[in-house]
mmCIF file of the C-alpha atoms, coordinates in Angstrom:
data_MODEL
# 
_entry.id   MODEL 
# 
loop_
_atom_site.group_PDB 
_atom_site.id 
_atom_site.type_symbol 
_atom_site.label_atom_id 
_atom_site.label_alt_id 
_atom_site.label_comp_id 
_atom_site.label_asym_id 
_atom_site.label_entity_id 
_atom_site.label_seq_id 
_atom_site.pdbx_PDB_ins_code 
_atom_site.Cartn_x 
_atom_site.Cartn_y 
_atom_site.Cartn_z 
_atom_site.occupancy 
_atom_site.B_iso_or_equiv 
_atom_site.pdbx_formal_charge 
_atom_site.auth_seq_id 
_atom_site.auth_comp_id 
_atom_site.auth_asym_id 
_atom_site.auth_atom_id 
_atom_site.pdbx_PDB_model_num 
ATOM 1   C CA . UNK A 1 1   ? -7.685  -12.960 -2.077  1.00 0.00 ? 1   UNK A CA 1 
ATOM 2   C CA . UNK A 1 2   ? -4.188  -13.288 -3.256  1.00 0.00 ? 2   UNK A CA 1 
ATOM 3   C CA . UNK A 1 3   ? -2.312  -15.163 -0.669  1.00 0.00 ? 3   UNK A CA 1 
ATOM 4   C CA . UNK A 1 4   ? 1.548   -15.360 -0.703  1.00 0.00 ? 4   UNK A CA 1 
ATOM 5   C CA . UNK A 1 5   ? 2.536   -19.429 -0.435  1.00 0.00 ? 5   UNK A CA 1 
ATOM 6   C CA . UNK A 1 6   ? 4.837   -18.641 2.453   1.00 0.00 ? 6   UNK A CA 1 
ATOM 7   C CA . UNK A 1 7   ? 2.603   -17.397 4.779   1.00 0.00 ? 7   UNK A CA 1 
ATOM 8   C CA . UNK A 1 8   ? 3.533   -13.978 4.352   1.00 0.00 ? 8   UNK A CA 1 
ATOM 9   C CA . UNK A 1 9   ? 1.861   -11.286 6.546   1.00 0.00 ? 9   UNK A CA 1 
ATOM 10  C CA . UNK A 1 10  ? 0.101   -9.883  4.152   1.00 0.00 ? 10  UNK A CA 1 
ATOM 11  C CA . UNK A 1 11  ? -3.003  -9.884  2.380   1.00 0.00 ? 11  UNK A CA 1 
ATOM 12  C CA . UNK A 1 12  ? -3.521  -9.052  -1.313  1.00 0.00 ? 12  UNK A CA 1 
ATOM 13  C CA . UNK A 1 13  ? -7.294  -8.559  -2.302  1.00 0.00 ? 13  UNK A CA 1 
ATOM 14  C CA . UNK A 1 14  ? -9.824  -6.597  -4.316  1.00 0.00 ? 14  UNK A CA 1 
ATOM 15  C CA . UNK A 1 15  ? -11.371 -3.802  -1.968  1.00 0.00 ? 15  UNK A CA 1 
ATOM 16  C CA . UNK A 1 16  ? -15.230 -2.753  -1.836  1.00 0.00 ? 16  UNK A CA 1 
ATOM 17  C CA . UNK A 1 17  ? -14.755 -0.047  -3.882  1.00 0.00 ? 17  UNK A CA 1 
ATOM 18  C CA . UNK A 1 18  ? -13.963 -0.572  -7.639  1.00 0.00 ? 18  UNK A CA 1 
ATOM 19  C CA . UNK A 1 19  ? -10.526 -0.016  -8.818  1.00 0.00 ? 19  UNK A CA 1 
ATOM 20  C CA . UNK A 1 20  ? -9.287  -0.678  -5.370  1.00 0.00 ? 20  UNK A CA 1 
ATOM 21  C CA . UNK A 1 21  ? -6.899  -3.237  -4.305  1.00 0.00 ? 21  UNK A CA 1 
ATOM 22  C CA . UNK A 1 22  ? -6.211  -3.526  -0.643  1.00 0.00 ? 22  UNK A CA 1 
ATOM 23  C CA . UNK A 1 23  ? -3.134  -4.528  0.594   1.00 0.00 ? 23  UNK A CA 1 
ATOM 24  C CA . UNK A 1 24  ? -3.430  -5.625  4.433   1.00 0.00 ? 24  UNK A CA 1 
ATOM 25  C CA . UNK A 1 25  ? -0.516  -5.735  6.608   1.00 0.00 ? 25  UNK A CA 1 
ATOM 26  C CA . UNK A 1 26  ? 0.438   -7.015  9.805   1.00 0.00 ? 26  UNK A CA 1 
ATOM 27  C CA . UNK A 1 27  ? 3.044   -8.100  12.468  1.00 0.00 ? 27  UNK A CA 1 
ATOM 28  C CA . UNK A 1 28  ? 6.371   -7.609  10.794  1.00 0.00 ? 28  UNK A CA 1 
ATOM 29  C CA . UNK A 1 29  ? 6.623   -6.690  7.298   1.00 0.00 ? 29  UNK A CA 1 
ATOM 30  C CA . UNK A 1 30  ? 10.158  -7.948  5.825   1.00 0.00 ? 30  UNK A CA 1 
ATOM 31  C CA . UNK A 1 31  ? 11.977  -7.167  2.651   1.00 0.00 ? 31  UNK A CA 1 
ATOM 32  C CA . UNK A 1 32  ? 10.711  -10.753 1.440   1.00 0.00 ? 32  UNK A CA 1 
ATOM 33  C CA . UNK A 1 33  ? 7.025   -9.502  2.183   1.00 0.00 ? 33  UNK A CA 1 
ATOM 34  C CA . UNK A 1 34  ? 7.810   -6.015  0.444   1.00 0.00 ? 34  UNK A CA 1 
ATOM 35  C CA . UNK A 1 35  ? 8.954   -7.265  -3.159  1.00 0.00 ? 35  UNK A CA 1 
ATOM 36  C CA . UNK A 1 36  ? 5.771   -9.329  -2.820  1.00 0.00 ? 36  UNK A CA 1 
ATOM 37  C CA . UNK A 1 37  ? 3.320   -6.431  -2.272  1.00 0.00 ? 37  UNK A CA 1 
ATOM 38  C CA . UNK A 1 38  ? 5.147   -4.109  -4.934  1.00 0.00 ? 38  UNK A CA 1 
ATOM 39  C CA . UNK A 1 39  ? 5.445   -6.753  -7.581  1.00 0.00 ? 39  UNK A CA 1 
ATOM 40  C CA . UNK A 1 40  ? 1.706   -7.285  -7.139  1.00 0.00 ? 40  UNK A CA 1 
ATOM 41  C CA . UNK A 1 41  ? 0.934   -3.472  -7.376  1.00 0.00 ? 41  UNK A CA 1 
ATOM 42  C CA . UNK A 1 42  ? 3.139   -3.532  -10.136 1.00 0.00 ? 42  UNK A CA 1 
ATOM 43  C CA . UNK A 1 43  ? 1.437   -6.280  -11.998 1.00 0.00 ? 43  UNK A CA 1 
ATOM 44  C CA . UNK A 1 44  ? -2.214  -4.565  -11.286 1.00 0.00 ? 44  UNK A CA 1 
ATOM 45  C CA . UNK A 1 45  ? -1.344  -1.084  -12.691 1.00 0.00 ? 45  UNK A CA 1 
ATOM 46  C CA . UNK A 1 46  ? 0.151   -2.319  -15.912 1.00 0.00 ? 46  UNK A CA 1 
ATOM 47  C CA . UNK A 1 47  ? -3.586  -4.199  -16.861 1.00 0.00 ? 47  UNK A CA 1 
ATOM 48  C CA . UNK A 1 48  ? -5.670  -0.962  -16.029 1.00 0.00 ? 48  UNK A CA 1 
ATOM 49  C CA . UNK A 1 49  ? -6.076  2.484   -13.820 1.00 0.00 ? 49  UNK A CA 1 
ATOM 50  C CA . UNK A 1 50  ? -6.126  0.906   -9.912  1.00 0.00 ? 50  UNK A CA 1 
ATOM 51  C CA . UNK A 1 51  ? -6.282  2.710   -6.472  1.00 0.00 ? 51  UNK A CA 1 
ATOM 52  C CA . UNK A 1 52  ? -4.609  1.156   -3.368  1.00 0.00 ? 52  UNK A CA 1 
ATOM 53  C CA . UNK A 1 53  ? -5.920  1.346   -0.018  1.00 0.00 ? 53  UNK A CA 1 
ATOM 54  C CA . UNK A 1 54  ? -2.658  -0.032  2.511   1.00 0.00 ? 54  UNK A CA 1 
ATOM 55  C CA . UNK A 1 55  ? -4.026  -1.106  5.885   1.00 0.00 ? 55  UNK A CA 1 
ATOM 56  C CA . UNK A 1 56  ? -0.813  -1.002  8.434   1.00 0.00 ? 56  UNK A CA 1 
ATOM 57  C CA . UNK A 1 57  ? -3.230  -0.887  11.581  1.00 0.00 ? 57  UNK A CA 1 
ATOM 58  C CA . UNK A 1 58  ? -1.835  -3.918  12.410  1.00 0.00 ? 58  UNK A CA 1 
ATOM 59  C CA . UNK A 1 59  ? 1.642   -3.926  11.337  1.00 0.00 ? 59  UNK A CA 1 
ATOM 60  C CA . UNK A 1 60  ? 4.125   -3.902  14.186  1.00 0.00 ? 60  UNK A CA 1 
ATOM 61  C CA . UNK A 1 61  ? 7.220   -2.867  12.460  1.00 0.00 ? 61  UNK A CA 1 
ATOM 62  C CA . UNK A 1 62  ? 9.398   -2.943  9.505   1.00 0.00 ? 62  UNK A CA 1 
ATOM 63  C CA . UNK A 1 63  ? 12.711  -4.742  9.076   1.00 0.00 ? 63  UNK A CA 1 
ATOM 64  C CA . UNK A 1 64  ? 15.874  -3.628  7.837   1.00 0.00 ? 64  UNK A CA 1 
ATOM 65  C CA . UNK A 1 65  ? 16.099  -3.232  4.746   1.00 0.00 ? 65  UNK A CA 1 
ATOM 66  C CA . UNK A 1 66  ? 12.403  -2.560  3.268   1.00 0.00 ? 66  UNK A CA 1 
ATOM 67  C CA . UNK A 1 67  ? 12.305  1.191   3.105   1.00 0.00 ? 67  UNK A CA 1 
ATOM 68  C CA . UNK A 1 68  ? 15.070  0.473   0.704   1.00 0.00 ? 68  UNK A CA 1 
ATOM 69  C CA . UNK A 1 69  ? 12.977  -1.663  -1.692  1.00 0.00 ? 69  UNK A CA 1 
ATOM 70  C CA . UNK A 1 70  ? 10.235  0.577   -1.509  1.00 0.00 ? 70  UNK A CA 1 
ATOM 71  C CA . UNK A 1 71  ? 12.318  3.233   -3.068  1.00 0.00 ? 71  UNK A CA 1 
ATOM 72  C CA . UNK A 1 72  ? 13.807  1.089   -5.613  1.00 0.00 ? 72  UNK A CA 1 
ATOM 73  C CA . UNK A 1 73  ? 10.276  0.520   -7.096  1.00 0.00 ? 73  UNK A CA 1 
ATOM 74  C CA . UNK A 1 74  ? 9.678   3.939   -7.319  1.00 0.00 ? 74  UNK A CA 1 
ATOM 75  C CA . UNK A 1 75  ? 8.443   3.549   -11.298 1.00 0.00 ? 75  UNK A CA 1 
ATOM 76  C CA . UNK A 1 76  ? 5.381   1.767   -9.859  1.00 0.00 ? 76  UNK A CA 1 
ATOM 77  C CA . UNK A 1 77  ? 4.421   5.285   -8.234  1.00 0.00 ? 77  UNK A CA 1 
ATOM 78  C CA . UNK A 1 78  ? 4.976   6.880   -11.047 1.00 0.00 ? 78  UNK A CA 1 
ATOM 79  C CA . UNK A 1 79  ? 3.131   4.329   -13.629 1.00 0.00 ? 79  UNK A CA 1 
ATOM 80  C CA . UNK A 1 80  ? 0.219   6.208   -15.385 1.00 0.00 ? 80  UNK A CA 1 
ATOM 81  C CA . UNK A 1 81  ? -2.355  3.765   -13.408 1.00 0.00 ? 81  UNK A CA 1 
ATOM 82  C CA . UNK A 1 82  ? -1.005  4.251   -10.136 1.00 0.00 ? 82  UNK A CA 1 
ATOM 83  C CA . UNK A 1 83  ? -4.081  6.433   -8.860  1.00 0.00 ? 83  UNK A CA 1 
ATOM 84  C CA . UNK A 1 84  ? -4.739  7.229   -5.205  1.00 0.00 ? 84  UNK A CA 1 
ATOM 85  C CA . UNK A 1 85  ? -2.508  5.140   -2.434  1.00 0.00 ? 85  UNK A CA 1 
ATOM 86  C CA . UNK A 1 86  ? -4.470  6.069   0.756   1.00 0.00 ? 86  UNK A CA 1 
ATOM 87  C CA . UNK A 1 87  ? -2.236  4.339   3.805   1.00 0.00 ? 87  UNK A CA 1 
ATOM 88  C CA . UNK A 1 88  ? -4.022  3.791   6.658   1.00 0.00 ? 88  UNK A CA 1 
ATOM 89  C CA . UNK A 1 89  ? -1.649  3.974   9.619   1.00 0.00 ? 89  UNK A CA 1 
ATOM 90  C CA . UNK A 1 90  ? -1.657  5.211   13.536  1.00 0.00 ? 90  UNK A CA 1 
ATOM 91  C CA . UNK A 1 91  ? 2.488   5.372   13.293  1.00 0.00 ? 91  UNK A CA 1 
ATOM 92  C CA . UNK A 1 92  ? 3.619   9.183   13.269  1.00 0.00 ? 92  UNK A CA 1 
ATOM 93  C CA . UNK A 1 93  ? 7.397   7.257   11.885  1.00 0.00 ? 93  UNK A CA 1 
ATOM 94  C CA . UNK A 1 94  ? 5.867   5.484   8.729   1.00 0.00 ? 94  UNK A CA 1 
ATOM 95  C CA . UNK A 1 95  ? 3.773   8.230   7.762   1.00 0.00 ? 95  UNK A CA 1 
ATOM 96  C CA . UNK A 1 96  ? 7.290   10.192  7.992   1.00 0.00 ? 96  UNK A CA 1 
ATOM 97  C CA . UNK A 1 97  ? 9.328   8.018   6.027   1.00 0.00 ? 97  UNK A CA 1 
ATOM 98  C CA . UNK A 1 98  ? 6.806   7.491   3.455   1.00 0.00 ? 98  UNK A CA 1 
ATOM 99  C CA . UNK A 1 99  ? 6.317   11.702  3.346   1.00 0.00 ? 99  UNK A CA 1 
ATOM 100 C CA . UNK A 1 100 ? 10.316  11.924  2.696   1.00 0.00 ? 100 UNK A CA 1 
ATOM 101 C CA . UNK A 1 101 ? 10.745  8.914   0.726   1.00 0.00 ? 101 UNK A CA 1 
ATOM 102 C CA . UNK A 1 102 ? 8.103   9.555   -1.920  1.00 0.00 ? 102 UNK A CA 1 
ATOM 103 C CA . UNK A 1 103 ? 6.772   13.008  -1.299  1.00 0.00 ? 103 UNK A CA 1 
ATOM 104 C CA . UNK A 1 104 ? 3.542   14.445  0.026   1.00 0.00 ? 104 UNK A CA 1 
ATOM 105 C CA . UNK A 1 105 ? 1.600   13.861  -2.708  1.00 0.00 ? 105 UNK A CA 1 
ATOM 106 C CA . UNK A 1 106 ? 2.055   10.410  -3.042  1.00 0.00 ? 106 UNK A CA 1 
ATOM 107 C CA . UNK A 1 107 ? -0.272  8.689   -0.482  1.00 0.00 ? 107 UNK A CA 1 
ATOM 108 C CA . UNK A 1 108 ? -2.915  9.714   1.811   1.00 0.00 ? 108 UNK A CA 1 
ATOM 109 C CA . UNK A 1 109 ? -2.882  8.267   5.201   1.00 0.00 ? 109 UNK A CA 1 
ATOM 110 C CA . UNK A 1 110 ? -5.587  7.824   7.381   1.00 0.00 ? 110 UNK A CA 1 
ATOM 111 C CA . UNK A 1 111 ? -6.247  7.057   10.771  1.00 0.00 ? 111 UNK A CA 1 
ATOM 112 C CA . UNK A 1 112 ? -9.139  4.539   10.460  1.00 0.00 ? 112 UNK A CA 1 
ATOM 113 C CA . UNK A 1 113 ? -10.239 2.635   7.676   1.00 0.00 ? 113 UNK A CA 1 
ATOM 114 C CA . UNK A 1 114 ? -13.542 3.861   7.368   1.00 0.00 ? 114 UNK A CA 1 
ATOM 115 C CA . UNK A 1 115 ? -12.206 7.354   6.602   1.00 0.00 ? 115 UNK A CA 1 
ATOM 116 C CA . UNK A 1 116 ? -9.643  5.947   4.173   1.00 0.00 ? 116 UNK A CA 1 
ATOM 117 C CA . UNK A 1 117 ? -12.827 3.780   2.379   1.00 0.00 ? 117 UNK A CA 1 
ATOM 118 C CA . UNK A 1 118 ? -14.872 6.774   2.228   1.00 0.00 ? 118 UNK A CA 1 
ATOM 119 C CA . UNK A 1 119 ? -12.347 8.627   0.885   1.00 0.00 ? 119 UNK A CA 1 
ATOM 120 C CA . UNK A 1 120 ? -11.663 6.550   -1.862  1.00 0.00 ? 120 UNK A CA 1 
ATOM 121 C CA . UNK A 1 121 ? -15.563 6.018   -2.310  1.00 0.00 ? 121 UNK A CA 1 
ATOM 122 C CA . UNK A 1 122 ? -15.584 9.899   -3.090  1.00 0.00 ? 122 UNK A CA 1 
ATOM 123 C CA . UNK A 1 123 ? -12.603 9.592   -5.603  1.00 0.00 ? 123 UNK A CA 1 
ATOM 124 C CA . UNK A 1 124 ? -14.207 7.183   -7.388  1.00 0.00 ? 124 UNK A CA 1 
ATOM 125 C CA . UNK A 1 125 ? -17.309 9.585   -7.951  1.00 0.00 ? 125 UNK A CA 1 
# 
């Protein structure tokens, strides 16, 4: 597991299924937290073809300032490797401003994890 060294609320770590890396996020993610996640999602595409699976179940909120660094690393999206991004989230806003920030067809969201895991589990076939 890739732990930040400031106690971040986040969790960086290789999921069950292969090519997966789950990111794990919870309490409140800030723009500190987001350059972290990205620049490790960058650094995993450019070595080889990677899923993500983004658990925000237990994220409470995002602070000012993040959606904006999520769009500025838009060329990790867009990175030949970048395969499937399935979010799993209960929050009707953050799938919303993901949809209009990046598009539909950038990440699937989920409700549960199991469903998101399964999903990916299927891709993989």
């Amino acid at each position: 597991m890739i732990e930040s060294e400031t106690a971040m609320p986040v969790d960086i770590y290789p999921a069950e299924q292969p090519a997966t890396l789950t990111v794990y996020c919870r309490d409140i993610i800030t723009v500190e937290d987001a350059r972290y996640i990205l620049d490790q999602c960058r650094a995993a595409v450019r070595s080889h073809p990677i899923h993500f699976l983004i658990d925000c179940t237990e994220m409470r909120n995002l602070a000012p300032g993040v959606l904006n660094v999520l769009t500025s690393y838009g060329e990790f999206l867009r990175h030949p490797n970048t395969g499937i991004l399935a979010c799993v989230t209960q929050s009707a806003l953050l799938r919303f401003s993901m949809e209009v920030l990046f598009g539909h067809s950038a990440f699937r969201f989920f409700e549960d994890r199991e469903t998101a895991d399964q999903f990916l589990a299927d891709a993989g076939n």
